[in-house]
C-alpha positions as CSV (number, residue, x, y, z in Angstrom):
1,X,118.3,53.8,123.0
2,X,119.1,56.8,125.0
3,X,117.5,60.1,125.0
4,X,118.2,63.6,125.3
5,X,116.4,67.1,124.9
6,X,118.6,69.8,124.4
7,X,117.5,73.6,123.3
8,X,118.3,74.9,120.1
9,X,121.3,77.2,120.7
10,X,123.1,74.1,122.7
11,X,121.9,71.8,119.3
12,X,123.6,74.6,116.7
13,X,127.0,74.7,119.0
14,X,127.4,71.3,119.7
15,X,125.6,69.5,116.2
16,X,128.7,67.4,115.2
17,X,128.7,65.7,118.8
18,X,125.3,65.1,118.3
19,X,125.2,63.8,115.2
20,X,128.3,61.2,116.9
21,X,125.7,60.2,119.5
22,X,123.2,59.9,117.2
23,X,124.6,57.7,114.8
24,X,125.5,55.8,118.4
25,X,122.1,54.8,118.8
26,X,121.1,58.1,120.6
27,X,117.8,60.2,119.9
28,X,117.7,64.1,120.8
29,X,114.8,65.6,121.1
30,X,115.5,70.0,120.0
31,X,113.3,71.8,122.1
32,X,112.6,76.2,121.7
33,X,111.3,77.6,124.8
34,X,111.0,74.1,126.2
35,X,108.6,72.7,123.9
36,X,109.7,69.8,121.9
37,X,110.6,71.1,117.9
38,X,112.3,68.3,116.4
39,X,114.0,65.0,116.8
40,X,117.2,63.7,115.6
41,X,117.6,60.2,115.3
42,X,119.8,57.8,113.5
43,X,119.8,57.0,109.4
44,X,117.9,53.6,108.8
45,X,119.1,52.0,105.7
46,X,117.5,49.6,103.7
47,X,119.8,47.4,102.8
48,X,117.4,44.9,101.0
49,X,118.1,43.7,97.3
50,X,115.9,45.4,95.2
51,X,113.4,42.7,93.1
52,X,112.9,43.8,89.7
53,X,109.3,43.5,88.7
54,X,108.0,44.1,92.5
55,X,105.1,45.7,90.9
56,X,104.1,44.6,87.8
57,X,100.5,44.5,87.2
58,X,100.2,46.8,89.6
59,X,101.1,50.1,88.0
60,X,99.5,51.4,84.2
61,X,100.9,54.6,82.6
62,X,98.0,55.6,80.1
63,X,97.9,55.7,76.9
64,X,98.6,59.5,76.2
65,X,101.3,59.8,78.4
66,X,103.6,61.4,76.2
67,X,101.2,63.4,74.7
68,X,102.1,67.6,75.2
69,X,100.3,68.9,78.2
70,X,98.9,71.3,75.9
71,X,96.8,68.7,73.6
72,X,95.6,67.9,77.0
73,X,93.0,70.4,78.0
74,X,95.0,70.7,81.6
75,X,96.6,73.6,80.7
């Protein structure tokens, strides 16, 4: 994976080539006065099935959950 640093003003005029290079495997580092802001770098997607039921047992919603915040005492 290449690399780049660019400034700002150069990022906002030229952002659709970036984004090309980017999605290319590229990462640009956005710099203001030379010191590194931001970094661009490509969309990961997680293609993975889902699993239904991934957490079972795991999660509880209580027992009041519907209940109006204001029967709650939080409001």
């Amino acid at each position: 994976m290449k690399s780049a640093k660019i400034n700002i003003h150069e990022a906002k005029t030229h952002l659709s080539r970036l984004i090309e290079d980017v999605a290319g495997g590229s990462e640009i580092l956005i710099a203001k006065g030379g010191k590194a802001m931001a970094r661009l770098v490509p969309l990961r997607r997680d293609d993975t099935p889902r699993r239904p039921g991934l957490l079972k047992g795991k999660v509880r919603i209580a027992d009041d959950f519907e209940r109006p915040w204001i029967d709650s005492g939080l409001n």
